[in-house]
N, C-alpha and C positions, 0 to 999 in steps of 0.2 A: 851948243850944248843942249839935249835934249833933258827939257825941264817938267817935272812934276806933272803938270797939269797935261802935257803933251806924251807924259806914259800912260795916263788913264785913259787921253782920245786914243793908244793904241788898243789898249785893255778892249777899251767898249768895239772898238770895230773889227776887231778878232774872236769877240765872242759873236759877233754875227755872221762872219765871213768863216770863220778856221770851226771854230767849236764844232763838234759832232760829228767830225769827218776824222779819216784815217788815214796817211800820207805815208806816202816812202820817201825814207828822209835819208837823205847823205848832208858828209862835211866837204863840201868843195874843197877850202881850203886845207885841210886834212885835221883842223885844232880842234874840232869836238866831232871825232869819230867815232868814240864809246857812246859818248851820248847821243847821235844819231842811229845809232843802231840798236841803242834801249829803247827810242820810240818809236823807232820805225812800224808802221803798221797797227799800231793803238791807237785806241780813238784822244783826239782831243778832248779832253773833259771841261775843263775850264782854265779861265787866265783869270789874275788878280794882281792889279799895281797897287803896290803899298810903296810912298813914296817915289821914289826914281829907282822903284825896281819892281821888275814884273817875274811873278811865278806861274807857269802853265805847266797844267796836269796833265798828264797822257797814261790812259787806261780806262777800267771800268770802275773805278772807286776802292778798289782790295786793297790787298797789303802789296800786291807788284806793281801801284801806281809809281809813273816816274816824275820828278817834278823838275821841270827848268826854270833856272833861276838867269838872268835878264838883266843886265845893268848896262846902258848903251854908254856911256863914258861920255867925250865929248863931239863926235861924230858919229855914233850908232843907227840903224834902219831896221827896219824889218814890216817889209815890201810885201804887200799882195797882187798876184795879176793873178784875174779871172779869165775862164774863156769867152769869147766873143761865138755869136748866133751861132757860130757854125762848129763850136763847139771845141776851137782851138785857142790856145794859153802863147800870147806873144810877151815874151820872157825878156827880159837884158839879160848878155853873160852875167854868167858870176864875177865875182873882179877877186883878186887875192887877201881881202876882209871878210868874204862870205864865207860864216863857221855854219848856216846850219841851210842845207834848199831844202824844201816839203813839195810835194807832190802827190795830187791825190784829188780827186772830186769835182774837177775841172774850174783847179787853185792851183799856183804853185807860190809859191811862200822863199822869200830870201832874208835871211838873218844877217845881219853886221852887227857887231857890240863890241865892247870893251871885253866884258865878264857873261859865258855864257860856261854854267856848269847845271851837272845833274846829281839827282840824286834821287833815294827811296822815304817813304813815310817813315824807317827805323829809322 
C-alpha cells in the first residue's frame, strides 16, 4: 500500500521532473480517456499531496485549469523514464492498469491508481 509519506516523495520529484513541461497524454487502458484528453498538451503546473492523495494542475493558472486527483489504492505507480544521452526514452509496455501515459520533453510518464479523476477549478 502506497503510504502518506511515499505520496509526497512522488509529489516532490514530479515537481522536478514533470512540472513545466507539456505532454500528450493518452489512456492506454481506455478508463481516463476524458481526462487525458483535458490535459493533453497543457502545461503541468503544479502537483500537491495532501495526505495519500495527490492533485496535479494542468494549464496556465485560468479558469480552464484541469485538476487530477490521484489516489493510488493499494498497488498504485506513477513511473518516470527519462531520456538517456542520446536522447531516447526506454519505456516498459503499458500493462492493462495504466489509466494515464504522458509524453512530452524527453519524459514519458505511466500512471497506475486505484482513483484517478478530473476536474475544473468550478
Amino acid at each position: 500500500m502506497v503510504e502518506g509519506h511515499s505520496v509526497h516523495r512522488v509529489a516532490a520529484r514530479h515537481r522536478q521532473k514533470l512540472v513545466g513541461k507539456k505532454f500528450a497524454c493518452t489512456s492506454p487502458n481506455g478508463r481516463f480517456t476524458e481526462g487525458a484528453a483535458a490535459i493533453s498538451n497543457k502545461p503541468f503546473r503544479a502537483i500537491e499531496a495532501v495526505g495519500k492523495n495527490l492533485f496535479a494542475w494542468f494549464g496556465s493558472g485560468g479558469a480552464d485549469d484541469v485538476c487530477v486527483h490521484v489516489h493510488f489504492g493499494m498497488a498504485g505507480n506513477w513511473a518516470v523514464f527519462e531520456s538517456d544521452a542520446n536522447g531516447n526514452v526506454h519505456e516498459p509496455a503499458t500493462t492493462a492498469t495504466t489509466r494515464l501515459r504522458m509524453e512530452g520533453g524527453g519524459v514519458v510518464s505511466h500512471l497506475s491508481a486505484m482513483t484517478v479523476k478530473h476536474g475544473s477549478r468550478a
